[in-house]
gemmi code that builds the backbone of each chain (N, CA, C; Angstrom):
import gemmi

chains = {
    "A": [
        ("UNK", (85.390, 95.587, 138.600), (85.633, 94.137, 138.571), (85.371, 93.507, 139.938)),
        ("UNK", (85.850, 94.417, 141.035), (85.998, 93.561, 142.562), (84.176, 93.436, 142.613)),
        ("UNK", (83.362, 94.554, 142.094), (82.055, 94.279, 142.713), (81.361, 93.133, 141.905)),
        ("UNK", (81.586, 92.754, 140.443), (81.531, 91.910, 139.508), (81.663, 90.690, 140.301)),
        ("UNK", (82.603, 90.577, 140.715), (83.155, 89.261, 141.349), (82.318, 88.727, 142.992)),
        ("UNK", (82.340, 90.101, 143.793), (81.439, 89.483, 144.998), (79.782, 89.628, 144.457)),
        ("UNK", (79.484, 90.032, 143.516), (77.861, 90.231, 143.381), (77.761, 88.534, 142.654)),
        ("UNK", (78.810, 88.130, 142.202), (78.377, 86.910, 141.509), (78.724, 85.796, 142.769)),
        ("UNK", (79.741, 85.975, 143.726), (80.074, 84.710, 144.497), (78.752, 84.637, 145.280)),
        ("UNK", (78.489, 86.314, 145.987), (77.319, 86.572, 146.822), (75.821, 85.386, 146.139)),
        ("UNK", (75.864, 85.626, 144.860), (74.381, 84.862, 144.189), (74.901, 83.855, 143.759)),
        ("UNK", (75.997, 82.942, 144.039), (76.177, 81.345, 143.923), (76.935, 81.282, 142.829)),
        ("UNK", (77.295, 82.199, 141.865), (77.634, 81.793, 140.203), (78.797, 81.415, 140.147)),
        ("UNK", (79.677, 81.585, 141.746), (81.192, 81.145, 141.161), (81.707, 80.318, 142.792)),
        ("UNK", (82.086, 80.209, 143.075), (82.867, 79.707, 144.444), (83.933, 79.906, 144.879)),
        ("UNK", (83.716, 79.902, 146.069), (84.565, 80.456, 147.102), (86.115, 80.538, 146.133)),
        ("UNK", (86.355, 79.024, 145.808), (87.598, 79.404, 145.499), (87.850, 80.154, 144.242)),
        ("UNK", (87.132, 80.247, 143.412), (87.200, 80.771, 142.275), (87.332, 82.391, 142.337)),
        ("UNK", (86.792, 82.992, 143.213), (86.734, 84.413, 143.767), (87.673, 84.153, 144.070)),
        ("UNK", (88.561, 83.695, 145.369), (89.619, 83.756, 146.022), (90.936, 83.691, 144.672)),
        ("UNK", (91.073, 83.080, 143.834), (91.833, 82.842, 142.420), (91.919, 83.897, 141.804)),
        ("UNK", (90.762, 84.599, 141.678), (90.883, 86.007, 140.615), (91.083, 86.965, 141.380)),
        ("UNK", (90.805, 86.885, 142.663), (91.675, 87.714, 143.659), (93.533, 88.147, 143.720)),
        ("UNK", (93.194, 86.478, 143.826), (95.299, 86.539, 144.125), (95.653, 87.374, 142.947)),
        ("UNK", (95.196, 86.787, 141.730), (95.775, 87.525, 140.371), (95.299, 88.846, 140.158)),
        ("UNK", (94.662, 89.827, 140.961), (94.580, 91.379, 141.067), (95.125, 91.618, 141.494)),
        ("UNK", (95.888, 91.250, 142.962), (96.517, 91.729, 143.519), (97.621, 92.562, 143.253)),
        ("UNK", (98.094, 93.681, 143.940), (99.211, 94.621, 143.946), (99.599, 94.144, 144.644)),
        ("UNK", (101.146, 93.879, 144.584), (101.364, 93.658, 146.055), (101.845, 94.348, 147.043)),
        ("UNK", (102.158, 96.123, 146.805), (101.928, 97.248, 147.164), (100.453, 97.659, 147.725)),
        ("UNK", (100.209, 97.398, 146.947), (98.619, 98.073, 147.836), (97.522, 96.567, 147.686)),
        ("UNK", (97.708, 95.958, 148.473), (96.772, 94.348, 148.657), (95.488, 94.769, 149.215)),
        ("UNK", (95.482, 95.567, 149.687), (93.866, 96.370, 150.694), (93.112, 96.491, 149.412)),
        ("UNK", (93.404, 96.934, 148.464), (92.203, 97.387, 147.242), (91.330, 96.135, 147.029)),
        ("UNK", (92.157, 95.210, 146.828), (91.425, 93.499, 146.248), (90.924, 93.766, 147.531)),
        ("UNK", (91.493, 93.340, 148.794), (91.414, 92.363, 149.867), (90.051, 92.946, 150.356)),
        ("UNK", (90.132, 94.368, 150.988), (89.484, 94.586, 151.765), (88.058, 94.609, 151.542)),
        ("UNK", (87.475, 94.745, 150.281), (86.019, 94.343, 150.188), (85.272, 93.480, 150.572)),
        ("UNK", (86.354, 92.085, 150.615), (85.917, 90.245, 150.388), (85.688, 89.902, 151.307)),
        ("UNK", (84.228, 88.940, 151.812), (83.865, 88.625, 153.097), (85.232, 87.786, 153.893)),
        ("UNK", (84.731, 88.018, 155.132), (85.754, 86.806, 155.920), (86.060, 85.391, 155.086)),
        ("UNK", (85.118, 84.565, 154.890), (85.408, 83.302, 154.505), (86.351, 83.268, 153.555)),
        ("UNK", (86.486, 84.174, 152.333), (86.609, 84.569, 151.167), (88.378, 84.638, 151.680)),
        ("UNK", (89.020, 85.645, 152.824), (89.979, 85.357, 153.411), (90.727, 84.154, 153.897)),
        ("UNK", (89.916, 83.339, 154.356), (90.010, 81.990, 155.320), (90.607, 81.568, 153.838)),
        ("UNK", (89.842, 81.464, 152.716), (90.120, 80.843, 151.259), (91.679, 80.783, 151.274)),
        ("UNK", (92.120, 82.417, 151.108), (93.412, 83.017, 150.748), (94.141, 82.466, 151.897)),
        ("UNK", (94.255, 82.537, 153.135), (95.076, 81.511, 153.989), (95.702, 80.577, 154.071)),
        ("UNK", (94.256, 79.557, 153.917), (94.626, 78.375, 153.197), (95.540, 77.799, 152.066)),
        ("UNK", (94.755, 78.822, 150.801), (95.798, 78.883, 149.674), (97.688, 78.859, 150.111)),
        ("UNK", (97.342, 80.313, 150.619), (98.873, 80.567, 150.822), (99.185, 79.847, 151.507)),
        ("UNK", (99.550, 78.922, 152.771), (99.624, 78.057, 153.583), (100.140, 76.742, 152.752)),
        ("UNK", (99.738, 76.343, 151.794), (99.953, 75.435, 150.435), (100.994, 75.581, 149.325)),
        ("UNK", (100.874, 76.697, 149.176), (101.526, 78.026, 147.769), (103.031, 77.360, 148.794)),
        ("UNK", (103.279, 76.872, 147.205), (105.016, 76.455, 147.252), (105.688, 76.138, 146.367)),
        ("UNK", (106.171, 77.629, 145.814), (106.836, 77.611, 144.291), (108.171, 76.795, 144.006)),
        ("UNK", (108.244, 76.439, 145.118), (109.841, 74.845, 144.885), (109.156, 74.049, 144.369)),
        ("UNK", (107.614, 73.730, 144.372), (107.171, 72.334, 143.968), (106.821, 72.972, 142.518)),
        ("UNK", (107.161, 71.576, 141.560), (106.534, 71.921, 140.189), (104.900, 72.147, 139.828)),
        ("UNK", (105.147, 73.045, 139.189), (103.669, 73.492, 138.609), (103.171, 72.847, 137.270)),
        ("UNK", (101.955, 72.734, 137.076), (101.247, 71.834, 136.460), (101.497, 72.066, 134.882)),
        ("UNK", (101.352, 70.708, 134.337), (102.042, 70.245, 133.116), (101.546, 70.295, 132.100)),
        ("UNK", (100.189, 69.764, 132.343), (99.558, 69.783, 131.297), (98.790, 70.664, 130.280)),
        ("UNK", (98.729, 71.441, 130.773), (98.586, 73.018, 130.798), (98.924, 74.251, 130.945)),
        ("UNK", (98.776, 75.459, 130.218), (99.426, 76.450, 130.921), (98.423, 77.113, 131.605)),
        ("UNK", (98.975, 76.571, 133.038), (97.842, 77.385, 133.872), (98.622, 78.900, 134.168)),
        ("UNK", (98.156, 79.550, 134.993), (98.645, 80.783, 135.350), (98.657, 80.327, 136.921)),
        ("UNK", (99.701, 80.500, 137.292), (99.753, 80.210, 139.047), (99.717, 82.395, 139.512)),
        ("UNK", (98.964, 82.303, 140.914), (99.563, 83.546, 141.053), (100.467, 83.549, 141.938)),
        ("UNK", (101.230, 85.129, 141.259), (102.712, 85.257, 141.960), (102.894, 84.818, 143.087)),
        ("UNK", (104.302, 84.761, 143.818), (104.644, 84.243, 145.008), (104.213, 85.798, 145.645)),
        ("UNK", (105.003, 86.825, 145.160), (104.770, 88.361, 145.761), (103.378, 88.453, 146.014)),
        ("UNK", (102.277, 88.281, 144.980), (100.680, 87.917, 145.355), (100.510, 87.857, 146.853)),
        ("UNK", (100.734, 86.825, 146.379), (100.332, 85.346, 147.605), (100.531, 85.919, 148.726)),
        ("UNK", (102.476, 86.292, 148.748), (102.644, 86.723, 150.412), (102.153, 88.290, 150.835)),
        ("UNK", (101.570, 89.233, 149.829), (101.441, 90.033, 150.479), (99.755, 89.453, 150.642)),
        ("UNK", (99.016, 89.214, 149.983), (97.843, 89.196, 150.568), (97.767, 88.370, 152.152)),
        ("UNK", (98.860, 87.601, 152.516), (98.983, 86.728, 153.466), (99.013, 87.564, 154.833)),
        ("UNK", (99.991, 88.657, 154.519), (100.296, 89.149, 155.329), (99.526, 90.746, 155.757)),
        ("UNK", (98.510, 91.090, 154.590), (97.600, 92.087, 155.349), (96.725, 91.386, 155.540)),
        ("UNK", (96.148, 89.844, 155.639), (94.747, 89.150, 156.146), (95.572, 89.014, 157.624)),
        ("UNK", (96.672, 88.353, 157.830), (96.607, 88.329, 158.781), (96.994, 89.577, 160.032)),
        ("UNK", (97.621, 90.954, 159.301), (97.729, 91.686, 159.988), (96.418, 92.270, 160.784)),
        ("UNK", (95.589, 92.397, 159.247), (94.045, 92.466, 160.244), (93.243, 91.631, 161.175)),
        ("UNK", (93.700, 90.529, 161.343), (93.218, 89.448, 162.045), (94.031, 89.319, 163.386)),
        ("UNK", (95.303, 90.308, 163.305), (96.219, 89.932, 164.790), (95.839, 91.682, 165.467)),
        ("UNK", (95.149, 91.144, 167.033), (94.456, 91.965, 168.157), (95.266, 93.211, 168.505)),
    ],
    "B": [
        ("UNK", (89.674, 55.598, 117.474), (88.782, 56.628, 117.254), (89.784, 58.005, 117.764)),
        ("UNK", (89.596, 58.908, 117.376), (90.022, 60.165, 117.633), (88.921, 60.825, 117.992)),
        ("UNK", (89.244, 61.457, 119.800), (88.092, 62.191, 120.301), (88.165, 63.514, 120.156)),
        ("UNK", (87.007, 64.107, 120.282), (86.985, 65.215, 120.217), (87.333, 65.963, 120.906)),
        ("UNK", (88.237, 67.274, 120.096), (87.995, 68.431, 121.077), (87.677, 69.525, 121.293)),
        ("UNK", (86.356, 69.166, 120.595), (85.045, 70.785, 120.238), (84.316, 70.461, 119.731)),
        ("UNK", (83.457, 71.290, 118.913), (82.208, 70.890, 118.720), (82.636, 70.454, 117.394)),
        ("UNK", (82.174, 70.003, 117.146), (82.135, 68.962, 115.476), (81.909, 69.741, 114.133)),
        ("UNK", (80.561, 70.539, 114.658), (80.116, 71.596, 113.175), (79.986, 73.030, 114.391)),
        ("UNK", (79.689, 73.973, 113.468), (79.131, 75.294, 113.883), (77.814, 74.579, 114.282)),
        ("UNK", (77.531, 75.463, 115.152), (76.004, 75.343, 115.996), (75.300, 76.343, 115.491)),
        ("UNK", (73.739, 75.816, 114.738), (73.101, 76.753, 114.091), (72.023, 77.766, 115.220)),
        ("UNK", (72.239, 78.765, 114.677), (72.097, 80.187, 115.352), (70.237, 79.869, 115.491)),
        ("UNK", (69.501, 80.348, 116.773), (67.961, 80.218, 116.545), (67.769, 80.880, 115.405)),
        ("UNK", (66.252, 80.609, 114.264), (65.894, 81.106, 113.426), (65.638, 82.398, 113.174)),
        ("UNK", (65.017, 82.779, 114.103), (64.450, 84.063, 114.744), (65.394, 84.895, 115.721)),
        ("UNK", (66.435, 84.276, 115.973), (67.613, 85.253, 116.499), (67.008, 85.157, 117.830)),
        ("UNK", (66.186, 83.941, 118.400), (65.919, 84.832, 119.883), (66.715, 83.981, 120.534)),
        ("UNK", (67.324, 84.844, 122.010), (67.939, 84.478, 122.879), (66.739, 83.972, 123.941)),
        ("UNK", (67.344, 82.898, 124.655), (66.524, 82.066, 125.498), (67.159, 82.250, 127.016)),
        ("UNK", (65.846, 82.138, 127.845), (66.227, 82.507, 129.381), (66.730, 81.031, 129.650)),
        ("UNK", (67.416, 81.353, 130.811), (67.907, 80.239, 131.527), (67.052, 78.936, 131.958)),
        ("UNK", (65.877, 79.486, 132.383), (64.646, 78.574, 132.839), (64.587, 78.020, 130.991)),
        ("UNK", (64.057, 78.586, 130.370), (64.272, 77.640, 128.551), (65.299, 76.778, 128.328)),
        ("UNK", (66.382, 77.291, 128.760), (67.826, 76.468, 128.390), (67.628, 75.461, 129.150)),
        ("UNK", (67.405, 75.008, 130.157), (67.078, 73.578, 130.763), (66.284, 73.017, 130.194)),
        ("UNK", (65.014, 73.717, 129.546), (64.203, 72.875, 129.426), (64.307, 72.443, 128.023)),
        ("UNK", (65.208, 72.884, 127.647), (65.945, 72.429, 125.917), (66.494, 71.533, 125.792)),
        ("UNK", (67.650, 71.747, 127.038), (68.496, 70.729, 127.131), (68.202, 69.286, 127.729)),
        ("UNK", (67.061, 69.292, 129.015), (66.222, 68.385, 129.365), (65.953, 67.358, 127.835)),
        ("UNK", (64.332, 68.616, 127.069), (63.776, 67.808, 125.965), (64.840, 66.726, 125.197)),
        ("UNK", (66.146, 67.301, 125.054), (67.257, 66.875, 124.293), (68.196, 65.757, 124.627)),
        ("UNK", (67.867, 65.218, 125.782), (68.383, 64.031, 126.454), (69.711, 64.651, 127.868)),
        ("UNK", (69.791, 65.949, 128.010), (70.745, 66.126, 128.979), (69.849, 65.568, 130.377)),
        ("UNK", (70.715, 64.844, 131.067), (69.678, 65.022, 132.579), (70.612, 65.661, 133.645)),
        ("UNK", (70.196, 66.929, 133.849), (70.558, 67.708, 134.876), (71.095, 67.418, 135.973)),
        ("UNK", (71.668, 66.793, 136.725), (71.514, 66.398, 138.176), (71.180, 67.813, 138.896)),
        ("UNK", (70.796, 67.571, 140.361), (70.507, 68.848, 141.341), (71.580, 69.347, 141.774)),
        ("UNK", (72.629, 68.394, 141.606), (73.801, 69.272, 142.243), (74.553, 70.402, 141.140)),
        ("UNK", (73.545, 70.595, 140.164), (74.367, 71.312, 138.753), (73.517, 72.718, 139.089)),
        ("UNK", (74.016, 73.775, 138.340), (73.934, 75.394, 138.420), (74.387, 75.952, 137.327)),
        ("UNK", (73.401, 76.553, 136.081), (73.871, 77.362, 135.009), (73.160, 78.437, 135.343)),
        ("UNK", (74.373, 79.737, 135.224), (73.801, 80.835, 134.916), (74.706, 81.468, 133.986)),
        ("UNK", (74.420, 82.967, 133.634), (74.595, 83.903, 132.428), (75.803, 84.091, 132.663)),
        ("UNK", (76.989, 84.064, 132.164), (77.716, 85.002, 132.407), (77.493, 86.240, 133.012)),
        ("UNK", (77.864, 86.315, 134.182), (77.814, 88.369, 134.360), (78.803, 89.118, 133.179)),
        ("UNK", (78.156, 90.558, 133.039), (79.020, 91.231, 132.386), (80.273, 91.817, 132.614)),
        ("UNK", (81.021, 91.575, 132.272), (82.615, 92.081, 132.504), (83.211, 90.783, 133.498)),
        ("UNK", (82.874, 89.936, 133.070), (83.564, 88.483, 134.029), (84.338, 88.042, 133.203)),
        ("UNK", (85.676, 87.795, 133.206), (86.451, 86.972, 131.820), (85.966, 85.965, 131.737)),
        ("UNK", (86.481, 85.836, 130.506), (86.199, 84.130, 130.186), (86.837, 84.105, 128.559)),
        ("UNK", (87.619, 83.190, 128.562), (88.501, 82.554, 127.237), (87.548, 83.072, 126.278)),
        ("UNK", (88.090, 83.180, 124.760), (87.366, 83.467, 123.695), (86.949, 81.842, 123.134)),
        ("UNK", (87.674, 80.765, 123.198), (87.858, 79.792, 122.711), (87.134, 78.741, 124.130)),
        ("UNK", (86.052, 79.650, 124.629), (85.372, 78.861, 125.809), (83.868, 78.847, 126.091)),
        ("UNK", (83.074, 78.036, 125.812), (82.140, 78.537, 125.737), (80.857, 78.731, 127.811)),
        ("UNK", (81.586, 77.570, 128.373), (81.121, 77.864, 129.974), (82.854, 77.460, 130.873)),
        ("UNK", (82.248, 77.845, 131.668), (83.056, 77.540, 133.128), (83.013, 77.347, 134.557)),
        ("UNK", (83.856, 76.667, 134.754), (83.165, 76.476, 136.459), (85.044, 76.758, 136.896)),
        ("UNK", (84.578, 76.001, 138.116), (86.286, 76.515, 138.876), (87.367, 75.560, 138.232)),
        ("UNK", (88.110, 76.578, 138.418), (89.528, 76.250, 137.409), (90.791, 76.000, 138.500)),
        ("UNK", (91.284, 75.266, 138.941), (92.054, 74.967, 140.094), (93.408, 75.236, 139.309)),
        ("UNK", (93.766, 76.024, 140.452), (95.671, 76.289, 140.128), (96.299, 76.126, 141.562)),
        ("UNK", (96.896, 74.896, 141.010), (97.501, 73.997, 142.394), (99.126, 73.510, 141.967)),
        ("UNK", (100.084, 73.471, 142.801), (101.476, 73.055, 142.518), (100.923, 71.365, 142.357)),
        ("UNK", (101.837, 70.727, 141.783), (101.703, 69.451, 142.104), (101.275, 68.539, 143.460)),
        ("UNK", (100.484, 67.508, 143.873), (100.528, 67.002, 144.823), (99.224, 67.332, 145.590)),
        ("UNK", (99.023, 68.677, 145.468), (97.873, 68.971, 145.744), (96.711, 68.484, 145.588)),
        ("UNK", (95.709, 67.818, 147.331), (94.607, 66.926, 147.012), (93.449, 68.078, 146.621)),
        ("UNK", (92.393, 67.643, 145.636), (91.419, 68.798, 145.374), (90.266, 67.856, 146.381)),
        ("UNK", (89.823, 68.694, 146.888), (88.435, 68.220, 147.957), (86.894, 68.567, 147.295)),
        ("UNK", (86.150, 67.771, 146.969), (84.956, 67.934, 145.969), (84.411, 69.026, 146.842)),
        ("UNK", (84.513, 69.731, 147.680), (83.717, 70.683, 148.197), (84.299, 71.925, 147.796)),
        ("UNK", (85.589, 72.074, 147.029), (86.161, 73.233, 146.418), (85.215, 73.283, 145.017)),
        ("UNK", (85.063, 72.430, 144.447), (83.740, 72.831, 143.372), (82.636, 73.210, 143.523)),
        ("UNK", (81.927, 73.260, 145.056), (80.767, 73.678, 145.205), (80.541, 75.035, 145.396)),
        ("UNK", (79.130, 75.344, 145.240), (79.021, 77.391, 145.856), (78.498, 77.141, 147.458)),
        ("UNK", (77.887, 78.256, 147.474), (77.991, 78.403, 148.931), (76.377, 77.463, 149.255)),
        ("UNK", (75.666, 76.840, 148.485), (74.548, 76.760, 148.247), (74.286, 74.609, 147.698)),
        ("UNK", (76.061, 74.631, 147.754), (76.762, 73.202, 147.966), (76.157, 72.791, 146.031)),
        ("UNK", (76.005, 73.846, 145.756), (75.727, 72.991, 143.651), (77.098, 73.884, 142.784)),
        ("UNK", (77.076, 72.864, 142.453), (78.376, 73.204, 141.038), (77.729, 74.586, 139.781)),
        ("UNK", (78.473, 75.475, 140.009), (77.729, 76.644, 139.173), (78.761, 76.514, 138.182)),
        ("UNK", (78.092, 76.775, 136.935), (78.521, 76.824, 135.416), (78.232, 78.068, 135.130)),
        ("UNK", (79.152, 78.805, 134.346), (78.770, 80.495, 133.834), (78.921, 80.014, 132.098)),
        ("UNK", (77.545, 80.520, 131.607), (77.423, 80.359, 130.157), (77.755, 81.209, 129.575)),
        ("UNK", (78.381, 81.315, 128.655), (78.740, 83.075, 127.843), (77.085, 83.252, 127.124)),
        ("UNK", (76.971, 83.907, 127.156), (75.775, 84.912, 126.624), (75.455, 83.969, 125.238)),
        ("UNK", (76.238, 84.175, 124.211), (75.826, 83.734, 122.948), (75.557, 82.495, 122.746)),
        ("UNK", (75.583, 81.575, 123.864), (75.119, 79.888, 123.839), (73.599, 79.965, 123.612)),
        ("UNK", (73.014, 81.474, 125.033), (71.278, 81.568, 124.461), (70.841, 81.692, 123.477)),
        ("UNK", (71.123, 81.639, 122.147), (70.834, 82.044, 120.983), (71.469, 80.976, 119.701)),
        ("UNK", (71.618, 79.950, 120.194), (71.071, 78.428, 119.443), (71.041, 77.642, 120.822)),
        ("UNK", (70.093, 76.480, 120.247), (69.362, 75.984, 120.882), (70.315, 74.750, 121.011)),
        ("UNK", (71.502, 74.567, 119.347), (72.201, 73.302, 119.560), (73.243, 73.712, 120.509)),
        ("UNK", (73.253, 75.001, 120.515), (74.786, 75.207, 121.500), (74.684, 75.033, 122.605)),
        ("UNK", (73.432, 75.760, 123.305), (72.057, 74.935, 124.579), (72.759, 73.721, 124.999)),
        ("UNK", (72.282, 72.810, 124.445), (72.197, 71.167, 124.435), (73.430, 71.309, 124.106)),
        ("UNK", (74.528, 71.546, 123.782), (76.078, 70.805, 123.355), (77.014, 71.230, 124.515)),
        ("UNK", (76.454, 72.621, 125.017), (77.524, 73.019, 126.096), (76.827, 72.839, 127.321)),
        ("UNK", (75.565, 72.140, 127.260), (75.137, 71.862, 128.822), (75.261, 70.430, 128.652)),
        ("UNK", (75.116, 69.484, 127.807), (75.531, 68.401, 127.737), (76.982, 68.341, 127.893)),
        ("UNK", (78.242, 68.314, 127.673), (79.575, 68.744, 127.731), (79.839, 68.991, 128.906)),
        ("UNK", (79.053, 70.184, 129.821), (79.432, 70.010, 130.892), (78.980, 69.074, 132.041)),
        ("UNK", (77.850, 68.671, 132.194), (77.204, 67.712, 132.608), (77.898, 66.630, 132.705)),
        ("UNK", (78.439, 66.021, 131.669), (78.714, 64.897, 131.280), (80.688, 64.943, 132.282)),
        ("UNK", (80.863, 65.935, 132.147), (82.213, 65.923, 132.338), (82.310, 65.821, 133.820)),
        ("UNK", (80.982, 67.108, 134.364), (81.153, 66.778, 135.868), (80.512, 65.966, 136.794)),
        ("UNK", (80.014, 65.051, 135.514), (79.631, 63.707, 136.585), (80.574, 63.120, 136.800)),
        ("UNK", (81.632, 62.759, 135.367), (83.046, 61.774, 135.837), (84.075, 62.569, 136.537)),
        ("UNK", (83.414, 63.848, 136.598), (84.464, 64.205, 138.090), (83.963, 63.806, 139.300)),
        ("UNK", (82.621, 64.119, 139.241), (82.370, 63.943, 140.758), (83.058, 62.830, 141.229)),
        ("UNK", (82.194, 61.339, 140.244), (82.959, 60.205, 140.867), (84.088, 59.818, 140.667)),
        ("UNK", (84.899, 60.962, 140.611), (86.161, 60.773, 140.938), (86.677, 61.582, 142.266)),
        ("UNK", (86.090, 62.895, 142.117), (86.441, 63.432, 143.195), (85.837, 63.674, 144.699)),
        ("UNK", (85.061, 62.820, 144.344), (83.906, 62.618, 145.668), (84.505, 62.190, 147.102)),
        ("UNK", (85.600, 61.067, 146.694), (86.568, 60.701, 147.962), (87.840, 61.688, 147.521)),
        ("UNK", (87.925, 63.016, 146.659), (88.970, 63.668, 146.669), (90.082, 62.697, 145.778)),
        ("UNK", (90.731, 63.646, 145.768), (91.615, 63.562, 144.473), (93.302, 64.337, 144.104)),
        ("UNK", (94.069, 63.898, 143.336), (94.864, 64.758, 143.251), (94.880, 65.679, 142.285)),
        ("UNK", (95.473, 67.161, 142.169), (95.246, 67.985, 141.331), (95.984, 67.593, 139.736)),
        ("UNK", (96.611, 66.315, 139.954), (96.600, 66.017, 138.597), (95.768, 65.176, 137.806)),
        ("UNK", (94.895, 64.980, 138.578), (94.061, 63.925, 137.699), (93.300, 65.300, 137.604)),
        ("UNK", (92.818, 66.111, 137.837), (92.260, 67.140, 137.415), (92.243, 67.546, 136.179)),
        ("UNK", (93.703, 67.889, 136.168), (94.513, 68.559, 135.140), (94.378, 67.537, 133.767)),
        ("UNK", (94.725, 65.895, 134.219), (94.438, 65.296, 133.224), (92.794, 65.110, 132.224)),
        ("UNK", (92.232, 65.106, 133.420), (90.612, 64.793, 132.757), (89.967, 66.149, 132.019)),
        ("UNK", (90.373, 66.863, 132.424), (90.210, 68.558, 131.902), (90.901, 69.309, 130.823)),
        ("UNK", (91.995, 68.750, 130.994), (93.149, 69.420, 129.523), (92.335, 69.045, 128.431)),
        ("UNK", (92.857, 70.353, 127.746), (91.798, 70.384, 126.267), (92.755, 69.501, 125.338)),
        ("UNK", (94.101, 68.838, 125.464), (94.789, 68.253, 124.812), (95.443, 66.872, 125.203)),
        ("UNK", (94.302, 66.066, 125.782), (94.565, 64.932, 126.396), (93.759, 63.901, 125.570)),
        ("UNK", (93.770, 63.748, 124.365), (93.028, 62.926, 123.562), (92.846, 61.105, 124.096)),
        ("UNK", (91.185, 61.842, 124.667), (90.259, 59.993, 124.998), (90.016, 60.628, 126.683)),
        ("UNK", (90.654, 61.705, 127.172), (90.028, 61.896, 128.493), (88.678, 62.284, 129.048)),
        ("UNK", (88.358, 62.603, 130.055), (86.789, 63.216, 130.439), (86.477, 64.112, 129.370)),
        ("UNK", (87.148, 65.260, 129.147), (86.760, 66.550, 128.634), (86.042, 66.103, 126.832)),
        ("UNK", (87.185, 65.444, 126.301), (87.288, 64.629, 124.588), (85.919, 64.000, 125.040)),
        ("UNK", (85.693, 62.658, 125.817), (84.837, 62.159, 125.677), (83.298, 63.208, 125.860)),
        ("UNK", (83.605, 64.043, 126.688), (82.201, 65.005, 126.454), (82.094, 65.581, 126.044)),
        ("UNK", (82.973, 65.838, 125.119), (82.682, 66.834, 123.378), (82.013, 65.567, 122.321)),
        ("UNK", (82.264, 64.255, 122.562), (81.961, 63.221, 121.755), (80.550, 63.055, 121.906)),
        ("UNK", (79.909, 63.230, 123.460), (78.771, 62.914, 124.215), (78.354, 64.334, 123.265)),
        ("UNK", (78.365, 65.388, 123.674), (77.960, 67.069, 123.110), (77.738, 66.977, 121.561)),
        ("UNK", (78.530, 66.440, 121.012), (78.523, 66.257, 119.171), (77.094, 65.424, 118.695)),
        ("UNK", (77.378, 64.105, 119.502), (76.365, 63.465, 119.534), (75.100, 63.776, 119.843)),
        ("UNK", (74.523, 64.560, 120.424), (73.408, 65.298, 120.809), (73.056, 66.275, 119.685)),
        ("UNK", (73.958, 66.960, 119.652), (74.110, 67.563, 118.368), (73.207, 67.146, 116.671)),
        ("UNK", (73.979, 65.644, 116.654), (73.687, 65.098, 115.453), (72.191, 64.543, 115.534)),
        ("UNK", (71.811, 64.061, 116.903), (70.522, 63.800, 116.778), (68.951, 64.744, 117.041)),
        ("UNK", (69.685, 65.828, 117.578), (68.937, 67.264, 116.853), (68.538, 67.098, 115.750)),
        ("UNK", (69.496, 67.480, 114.689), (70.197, 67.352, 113.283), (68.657, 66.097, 112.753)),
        ("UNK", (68.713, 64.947, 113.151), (67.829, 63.817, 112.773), (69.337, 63.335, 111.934)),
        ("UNK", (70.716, 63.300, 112.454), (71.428, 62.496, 111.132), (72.528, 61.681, 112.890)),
        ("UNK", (72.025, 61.046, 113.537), (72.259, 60.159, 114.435), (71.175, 58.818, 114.431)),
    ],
}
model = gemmi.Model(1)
for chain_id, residues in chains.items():
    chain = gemmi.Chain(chain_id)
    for i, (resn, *xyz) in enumerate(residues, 1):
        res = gemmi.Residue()
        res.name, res.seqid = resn, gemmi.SeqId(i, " ")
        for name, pos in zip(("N", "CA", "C"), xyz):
            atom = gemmi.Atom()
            atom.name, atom.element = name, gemmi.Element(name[0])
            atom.pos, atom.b_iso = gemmi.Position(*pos), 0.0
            res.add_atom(atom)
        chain.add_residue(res)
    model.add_chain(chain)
structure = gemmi.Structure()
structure.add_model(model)
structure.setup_entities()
């Protein structure tokens, strides 16, 4: 699936954020390196951002049942992008 | 009026069972009154990519808490055009061609100009819900039907 996903962002078919989305929702949040570590930098910057936003006190959307991903998701991928990113 | 929210009839299957390349599918949907803009992108589904059973393309699907502004550059690829993934079996009628590239077309023009100066993630949610009867999505199943019928010669 992970190569499914960068062979299609790599050739334009999906976007940034859309990769970054089906990301969060693979995630383990035991082992976050499996998703994470394949996905270019930018693809990270994505997940940052996201999480940086990600704030399960605020209500989630109504009109639909979307699927939000987990809070556990969220913070572990948060926290091995940025472990690899701190010198 | 009650809008739609799908296709109207079954979409008849090509005669000959053939599936059509992507470069054909434009030019189907072109002959058929869709006009493409440049900022649009259909390709195949890849294999093993989800996608709803009850869906026939997709582009990005935003999952945002409330409040959240969407920035028209979160819809773009890296290549700055809006990519659409077709499920496979659209190549193989020609009305489904023209109904689900019309449909989407149609839908993400009244996004753009909406989301061009950005937007909130609920007007998203509103123009997109498959159960918002008279919104973007209804009205471009109405636009998609219609194309449809004048295939057909009964428009």
């Amino acid at each position: 699936m992970m190569a499914t996903l960068i062979k299609a962002y790599k050739a334009g078919k999906i976007t940034r954020y859309q990769i970054m989305m089906e990301c969060l929702h693979m995630i383990d949040p035991q082992h976050p390196e499996l998703v994470l570590e394949p996905l270019p930098p930018e693809v990270h910057d994505e997940i940052l951002d996201y999480a940086s936003r990600y704030d399960p006190k605020k209500p989630a959307p109504k009109e639909r049942l979307v699927l939000m991903p987990a809070a556990d998701q969220v913070d572990a991928a948060r926290s091995w992008i940025t472990k690899l990113r701190s010198p | 009026m009650i809008a739609a929210q799908g296709p109207s009839s079954n979409w008849r299957p090509n005669p000959d069972g053939r599936k059509r390349t992507m470069r054909e599918a434009y030019d189907i949907a072109r002959q058929h009154g869709v006009e493409i803009p440049d900022y649009v992108e259909f390709h195949v589904l890849p294999k093993g990519y989800p996608m709803a059973v009850n869906q026939f393309a997709k582009t990005t699907e935003f999952r945002e808490f409330d409040g959240t502004v969407i920035q028209w550059d979160k819809f773009l690829n890296q290549r700055g055009k809006v990519p659409f993934l077709v499920k496979p079996d659209v190549m193989t009628s020609d009305e489904a061609i023209v109904a689900v590239f019309g449909h989407e077309v149609f839908e993400i023009e009244c996004l753009r100009r909406r989301f061009d100066s950005n937007a909130p993630i609920e007007a998203w949610e509103a123009e997109t819900c498959p159960n918002n009867e008279g919104n973007t999505h209804s009205q471009a199943w109405d636009y998609a039907n219609s194309l449809v019928a004048r295939m057909r010669g009964v428009a």
